[in-house]
DRENTI-494875 format. One line per field, with one value per residue (C-alpha): residue in three letters; chain; residue number from 1; x, y, z. Coordinates in steps of 0.05 Angstrom, whole numbers, padded with zeros to 5 digits. Layout:
# residues N
papa = [ALA; ...]
gumar = [A; ...]
marza = [NUM; ...]
c1 = [X; ...]
c2 = [Y; ...]
c3 = [Z; ...]
END
This chain:
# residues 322
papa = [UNK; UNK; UNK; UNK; UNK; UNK; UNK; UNK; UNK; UNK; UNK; UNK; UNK; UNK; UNK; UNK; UNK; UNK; UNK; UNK; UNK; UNK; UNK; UNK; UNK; UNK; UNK; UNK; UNK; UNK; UNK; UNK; UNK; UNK; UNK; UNK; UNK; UNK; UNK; UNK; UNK; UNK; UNK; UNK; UNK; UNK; UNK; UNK; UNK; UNK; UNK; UNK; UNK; UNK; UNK; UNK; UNK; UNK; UNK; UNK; UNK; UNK; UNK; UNK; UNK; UNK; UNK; UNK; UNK; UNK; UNK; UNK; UNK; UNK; UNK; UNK; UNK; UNK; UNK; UNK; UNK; UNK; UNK; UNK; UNK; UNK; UNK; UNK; UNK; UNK; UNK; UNK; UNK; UNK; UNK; UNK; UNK; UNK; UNK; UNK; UNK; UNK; UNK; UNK; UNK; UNK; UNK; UNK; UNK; UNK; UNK; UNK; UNK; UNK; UNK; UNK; UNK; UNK; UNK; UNK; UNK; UNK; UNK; UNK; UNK; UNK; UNK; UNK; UNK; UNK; UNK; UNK; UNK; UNK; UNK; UNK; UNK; UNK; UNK; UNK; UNK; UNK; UNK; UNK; UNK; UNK; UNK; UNK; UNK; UNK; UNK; UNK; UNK; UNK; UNK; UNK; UNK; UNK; UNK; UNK; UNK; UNK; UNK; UNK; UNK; UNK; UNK; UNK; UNK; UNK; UNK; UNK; UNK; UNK; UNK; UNK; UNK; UNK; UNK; UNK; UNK; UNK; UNK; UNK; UNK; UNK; UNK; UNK; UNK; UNK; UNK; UNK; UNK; UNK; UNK; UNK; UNK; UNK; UNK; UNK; UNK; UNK; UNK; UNK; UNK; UNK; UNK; UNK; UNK; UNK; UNK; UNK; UNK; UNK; UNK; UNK; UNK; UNK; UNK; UNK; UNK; UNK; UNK; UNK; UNK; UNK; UNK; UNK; UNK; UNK; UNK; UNK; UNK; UNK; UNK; UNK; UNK; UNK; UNK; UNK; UNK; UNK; UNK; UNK; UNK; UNK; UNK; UNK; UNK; UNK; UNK; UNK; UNK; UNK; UNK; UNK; UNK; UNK; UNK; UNK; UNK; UNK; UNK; UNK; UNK; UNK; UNK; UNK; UNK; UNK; UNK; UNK; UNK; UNK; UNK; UNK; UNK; UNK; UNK; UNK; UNK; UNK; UNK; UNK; UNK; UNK; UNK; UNK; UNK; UNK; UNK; UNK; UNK; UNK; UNK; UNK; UNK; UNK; UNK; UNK; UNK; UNK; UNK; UNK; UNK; UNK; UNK; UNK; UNK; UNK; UNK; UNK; UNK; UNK; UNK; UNK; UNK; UNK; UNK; UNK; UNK; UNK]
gumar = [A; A; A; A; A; A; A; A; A; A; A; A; A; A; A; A; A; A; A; A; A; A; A; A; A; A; A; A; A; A; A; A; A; A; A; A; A; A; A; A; A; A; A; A; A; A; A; A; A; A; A; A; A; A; A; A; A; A; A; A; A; A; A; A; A; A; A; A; A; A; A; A; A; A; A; A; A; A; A; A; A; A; A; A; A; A; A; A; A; A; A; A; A; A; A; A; A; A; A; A; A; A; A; A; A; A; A; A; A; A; A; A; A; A; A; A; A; A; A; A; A; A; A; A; A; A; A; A; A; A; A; A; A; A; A; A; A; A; A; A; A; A; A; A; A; A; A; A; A; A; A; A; A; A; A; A; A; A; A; A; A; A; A; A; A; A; A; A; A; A; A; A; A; A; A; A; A; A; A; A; A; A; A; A; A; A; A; A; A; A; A; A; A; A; A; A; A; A; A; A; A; A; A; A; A; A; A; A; A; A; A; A; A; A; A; A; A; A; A; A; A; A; A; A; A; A; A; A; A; A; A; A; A; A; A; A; A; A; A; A; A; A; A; A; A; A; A; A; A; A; A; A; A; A; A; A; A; A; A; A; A; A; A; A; A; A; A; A; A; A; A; A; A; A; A; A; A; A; A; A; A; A; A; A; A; A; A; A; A; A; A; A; A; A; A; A; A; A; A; A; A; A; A; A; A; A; A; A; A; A; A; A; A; A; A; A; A; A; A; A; A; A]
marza = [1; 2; 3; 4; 5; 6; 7; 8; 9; 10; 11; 12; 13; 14; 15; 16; 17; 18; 19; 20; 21; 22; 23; 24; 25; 26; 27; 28; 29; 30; 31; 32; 33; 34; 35; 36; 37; 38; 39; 40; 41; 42; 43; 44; 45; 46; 47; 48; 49; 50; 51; 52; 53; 54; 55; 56; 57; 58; 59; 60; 61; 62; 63; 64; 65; 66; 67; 68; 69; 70; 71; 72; 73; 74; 75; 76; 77; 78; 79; 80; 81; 82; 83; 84; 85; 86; 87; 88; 89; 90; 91; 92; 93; 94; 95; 96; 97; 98; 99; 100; 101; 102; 103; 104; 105; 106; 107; 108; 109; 110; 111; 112; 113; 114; 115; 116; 117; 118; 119; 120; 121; 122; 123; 124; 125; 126; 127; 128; 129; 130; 131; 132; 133; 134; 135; 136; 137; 138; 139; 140; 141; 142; 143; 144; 145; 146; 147; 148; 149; 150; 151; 152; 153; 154; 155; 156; 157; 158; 159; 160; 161; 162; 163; 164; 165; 166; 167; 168; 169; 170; 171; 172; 173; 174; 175; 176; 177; 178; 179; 180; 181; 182; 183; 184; 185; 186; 187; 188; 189; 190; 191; 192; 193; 194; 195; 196; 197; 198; 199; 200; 201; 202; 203; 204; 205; 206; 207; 208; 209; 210; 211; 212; 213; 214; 215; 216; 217; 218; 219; 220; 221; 222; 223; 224; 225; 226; 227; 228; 229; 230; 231; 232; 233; 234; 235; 236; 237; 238; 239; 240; 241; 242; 243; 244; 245; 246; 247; 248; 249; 250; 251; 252; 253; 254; 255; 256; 257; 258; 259; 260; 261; 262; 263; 264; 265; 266; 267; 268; 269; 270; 271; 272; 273; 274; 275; 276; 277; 278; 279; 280; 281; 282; 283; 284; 285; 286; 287; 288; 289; 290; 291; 292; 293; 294; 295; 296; 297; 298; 299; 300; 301; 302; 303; 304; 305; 306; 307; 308; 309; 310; 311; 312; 313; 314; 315; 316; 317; 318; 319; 320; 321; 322]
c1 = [-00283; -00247; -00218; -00144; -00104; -00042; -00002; 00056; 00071; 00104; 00118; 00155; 00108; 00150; 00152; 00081; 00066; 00109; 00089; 00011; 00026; 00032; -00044; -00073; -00040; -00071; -00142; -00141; -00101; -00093; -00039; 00027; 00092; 00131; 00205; 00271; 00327; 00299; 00259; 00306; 00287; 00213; 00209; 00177; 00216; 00162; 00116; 00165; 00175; 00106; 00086; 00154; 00103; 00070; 00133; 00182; 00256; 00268; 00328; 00356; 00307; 00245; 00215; 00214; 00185; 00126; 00121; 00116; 00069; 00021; 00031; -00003; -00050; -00080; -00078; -00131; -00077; -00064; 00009; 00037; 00101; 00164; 00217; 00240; 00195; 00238; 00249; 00182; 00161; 00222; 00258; 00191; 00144; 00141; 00110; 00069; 00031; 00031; 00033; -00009; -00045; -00070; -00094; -00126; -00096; -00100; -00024; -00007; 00055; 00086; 00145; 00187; 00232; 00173; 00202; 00253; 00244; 00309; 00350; 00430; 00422; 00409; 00368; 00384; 00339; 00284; 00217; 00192; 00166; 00133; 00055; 00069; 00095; 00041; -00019; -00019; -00022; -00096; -00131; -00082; -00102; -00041; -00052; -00003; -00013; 00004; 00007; -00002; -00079; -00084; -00030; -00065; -00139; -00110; -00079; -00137; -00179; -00138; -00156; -00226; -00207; -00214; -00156; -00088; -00051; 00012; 00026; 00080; 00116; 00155; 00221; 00214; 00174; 00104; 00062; 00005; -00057; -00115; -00148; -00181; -00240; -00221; -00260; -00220; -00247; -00206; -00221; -00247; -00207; -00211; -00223; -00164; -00185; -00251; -00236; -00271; -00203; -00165; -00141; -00088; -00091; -00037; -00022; 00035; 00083; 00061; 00000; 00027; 00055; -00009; -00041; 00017; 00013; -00059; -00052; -00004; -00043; -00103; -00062; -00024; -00079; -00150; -00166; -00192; -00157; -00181; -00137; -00151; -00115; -00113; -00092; -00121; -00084; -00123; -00182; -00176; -00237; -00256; -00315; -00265; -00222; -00281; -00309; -00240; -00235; -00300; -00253; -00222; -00142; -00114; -00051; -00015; 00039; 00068; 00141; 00142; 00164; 00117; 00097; 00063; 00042; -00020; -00013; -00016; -00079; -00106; -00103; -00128; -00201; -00194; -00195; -00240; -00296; -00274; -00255; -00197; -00176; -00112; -00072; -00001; 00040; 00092; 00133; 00213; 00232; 00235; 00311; 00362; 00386; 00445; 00427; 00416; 00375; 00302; 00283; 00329; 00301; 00236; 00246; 00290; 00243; 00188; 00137; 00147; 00109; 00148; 00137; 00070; 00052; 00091; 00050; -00025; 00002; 00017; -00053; -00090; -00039; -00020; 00059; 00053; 00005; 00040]
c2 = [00694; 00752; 00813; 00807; 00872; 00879; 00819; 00844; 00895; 00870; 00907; 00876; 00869; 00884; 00958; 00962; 00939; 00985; 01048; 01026; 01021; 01100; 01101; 01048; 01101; 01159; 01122; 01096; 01128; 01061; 01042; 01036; 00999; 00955; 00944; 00893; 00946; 00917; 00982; 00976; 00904; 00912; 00980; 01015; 01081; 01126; 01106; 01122; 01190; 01208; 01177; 01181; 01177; 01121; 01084; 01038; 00998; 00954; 00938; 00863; 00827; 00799; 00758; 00835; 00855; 00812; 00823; 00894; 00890; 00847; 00899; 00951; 00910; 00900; 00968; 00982; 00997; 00952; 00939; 00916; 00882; 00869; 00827; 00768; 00711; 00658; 00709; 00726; 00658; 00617; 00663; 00695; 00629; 00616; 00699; 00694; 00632; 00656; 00730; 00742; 00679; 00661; 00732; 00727; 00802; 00848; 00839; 00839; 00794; 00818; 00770; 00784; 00736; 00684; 00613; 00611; 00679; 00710; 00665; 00670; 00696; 00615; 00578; 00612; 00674; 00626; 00612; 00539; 00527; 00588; 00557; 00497; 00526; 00594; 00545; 00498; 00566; 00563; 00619; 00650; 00672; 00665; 00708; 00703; 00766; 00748; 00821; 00892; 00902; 00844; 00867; 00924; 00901; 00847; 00899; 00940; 00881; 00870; 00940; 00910; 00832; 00811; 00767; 00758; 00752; 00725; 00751; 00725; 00767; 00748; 00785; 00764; 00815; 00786; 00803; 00849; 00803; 00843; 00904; 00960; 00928; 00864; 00849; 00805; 00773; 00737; 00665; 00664; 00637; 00682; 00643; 00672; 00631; 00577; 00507; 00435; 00394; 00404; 00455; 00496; 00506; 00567; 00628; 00673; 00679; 00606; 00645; 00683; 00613; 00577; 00629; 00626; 00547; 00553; 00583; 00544; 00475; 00508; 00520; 00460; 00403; 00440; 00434; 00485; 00478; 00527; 00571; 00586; 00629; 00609; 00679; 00662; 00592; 00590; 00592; 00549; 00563; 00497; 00498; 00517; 00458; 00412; 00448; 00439; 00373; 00364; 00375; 00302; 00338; 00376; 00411; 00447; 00497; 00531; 00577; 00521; 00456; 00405; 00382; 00433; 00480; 00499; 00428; 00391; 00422; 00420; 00345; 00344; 00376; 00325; 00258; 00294; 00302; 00233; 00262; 00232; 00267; 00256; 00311; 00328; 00380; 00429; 00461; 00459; 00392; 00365; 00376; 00443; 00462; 00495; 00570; 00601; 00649; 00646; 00635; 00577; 00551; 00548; 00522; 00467; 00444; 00449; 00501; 00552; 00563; 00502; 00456; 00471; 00453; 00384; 00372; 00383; 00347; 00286; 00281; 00299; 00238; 00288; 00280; 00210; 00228; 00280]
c3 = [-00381; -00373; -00419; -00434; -00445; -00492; -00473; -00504; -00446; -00387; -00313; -00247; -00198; -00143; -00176; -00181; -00107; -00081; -00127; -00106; -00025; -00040; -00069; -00012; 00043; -00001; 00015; 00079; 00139; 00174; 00132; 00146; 00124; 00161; 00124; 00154; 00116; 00055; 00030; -00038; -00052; -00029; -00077; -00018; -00023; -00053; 00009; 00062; 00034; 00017; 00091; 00142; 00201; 00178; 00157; 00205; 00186; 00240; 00214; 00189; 00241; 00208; 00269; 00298; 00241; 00248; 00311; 00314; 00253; 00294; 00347; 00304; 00269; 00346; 00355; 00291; 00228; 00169; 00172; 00101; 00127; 00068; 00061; 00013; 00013; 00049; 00109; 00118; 00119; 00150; 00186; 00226; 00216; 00285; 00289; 00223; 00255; 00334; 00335; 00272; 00253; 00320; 00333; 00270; 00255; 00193; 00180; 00099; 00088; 00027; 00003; -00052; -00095; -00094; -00130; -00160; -00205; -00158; -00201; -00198; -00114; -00111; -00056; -00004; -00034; -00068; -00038; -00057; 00004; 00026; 00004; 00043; 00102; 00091; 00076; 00140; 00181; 00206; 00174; 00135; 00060; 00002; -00051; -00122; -00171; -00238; -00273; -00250; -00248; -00216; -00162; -00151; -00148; -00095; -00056; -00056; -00037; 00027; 00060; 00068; 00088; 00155; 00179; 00158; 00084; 00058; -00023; -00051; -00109; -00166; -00193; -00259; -00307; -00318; -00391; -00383; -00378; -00349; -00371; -00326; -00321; -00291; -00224; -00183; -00113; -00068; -00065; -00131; -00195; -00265; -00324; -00370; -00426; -00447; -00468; -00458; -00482; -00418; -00379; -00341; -00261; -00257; -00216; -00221; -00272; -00295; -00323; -00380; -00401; -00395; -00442; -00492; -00491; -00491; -00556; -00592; -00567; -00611; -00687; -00670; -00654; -00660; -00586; -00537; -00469; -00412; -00374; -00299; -00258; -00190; -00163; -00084; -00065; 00001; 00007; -00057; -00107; -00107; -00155; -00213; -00198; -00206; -00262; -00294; -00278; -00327; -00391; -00367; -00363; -00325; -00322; -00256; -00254; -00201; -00188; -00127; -00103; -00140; -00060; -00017; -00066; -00112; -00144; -00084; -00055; -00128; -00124; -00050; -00077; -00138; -00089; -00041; -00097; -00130; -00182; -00232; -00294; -00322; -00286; -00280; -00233; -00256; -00215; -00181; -00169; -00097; -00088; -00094; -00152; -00175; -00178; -00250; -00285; -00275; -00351; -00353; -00286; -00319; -00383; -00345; -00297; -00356; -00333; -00388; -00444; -00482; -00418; -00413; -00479; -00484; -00424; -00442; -00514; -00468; -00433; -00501; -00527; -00586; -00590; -00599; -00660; -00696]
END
């Protein structure tokens, strides 16, 4: 289990990827960034004027983007490519899966606005399908920070990982959950939080929430559920999920459509291993919504703190008790 650090600090990730590009081209020369006239929105700013030569806009044209950052990913440099979520993984598929995927190049997809966290810019700007679409590409890791260390330990992990990465990057601000020390590995879950009642299969901002339910579940019925942040959504850690599975509920949340994402493949290692807890998926329901503030989104569609809760009650069969 690991060390939380003062939770009642928060940071936008987006910030904190784009102030930390600026450290990763500090250690490793092979670096560069790869922008579609989104440097604003992607925070990348510092890094293009710390590193001009090792910087390119190719303007409002993200299939080019991907291209070109395949390009020099053949050529030996670790292109970190950035746009909004849905661009990078709609607009340029077709290049993510043929010129990157199929090449199996060091291209880091960076997509902002991941979910539903852009709020009021509606679904035209949301990304509720990106793990579907990003997760049938053969070979292609999807990685989901859900605070700032984290961000960063994933983005230093990716100089050294062989093969390409989509991380998708959330708008909202996201509580301070790890300290210095954390180790993170991609492809393996952290344990946020013990518990043998039930527990939570998160990653994202859904963590945060977890941890706050997590909490209240304890003063309000006695019981210990677990928390488990799923920060690598392919390659799944699958000996979490069945060790989860163990506590006999389980609980999945994702800032995703409810089909496709971290839920559905959580389920798909459940029937595979024969295993049946009681289990239930959060996420955005399978339809588009009217666009609206983030926090609302998430309360509504009940994968906040509040929605988490009522759920776990549910399997542990404490709301009809109390």
């Amino acid at each position: 289990m690991t060390t939380c650090a003062d939770t009642r600090k928060k940071s936008f990730l987006r910030d904190v990827v784009g102030q930390f590009l600026v450290e990763l081209g500090e250690r490793d020369k092979r670096v560069v960034v790869v922008n579609a006239d989104l440097m604003g929105t992607s925070r990348n700013k510092t890094f293009v004027e710390r590193f001009p030569q090792r910087s390119f806009n190719v303007g409002i044209a993200e299939q080019n983007m991907i291209s070109f950052s395949a390009g020099l990913a053949y050529e030996g440099f670790i292109p970190y490519a950035n746009s909004m979520a849905p661009f990078i993984t709609m607009r340029a598929c077709e290049q993510c899966r043929t010129d990157v995927a199929y090449g199996k190049l060091n291209v880091r997809l960076l997509g902002t606005y991941a979910g539903v966290s852009g709020g009021i810019s509606g679904a035209t700007h949301w990304a509720i399908e990106d793990c579907g679409i990003m997760t049938s590409i053969p070979g292609m890791a999807i990685l989901e920070p859900c605070d700032a260390v984290q961000a960063k330990k994933m983005l230093l992990a990716s100089l050294d990982y062989v093969g390409p990465i989509y991380m998708r990057i959330s708008v909202e601000p996201q509580l301070d959950l790890y300290d210095d020390n954390y180790q993170f590995s991609i492809g393996k879950a952290t344990l946020v939080k013990g518990g043998e009642d039930g527990a939570f299969i998160c990653s994202g901002v859904t963590v945060q929430y977890a941890l706050i339910a997590a909490e209240r579940l304890k003063e309000l019925t006695g019981r210990q559920v677990r928390v488990i942040d799923m920060h690598t959504i392919k390659p799944i850690d699958i000996d979490a999920i069945i060790s989860a599975a163990q506590t006999g509920r389980i609980v999945v949340a994702q800032d995703h459509n409810i089909i496709g994402g971290l839920g559905s493949i959580v389920a798909m290692v459940l029937s595979s291993n024969g295993l049946v807890p009681k289990f239930k998926v959060l996420g955005v329901p399978d339809k588009f919504e009217t666009m609206a503030h983030a926090q609302y989104l998430y309360h509504k569609f009940g994968f906040d703190a509040d929605g988490l809760t009522m759920a776990m009650e549910e399997l542990l069969e404490e709301r009809k008790n109390r």
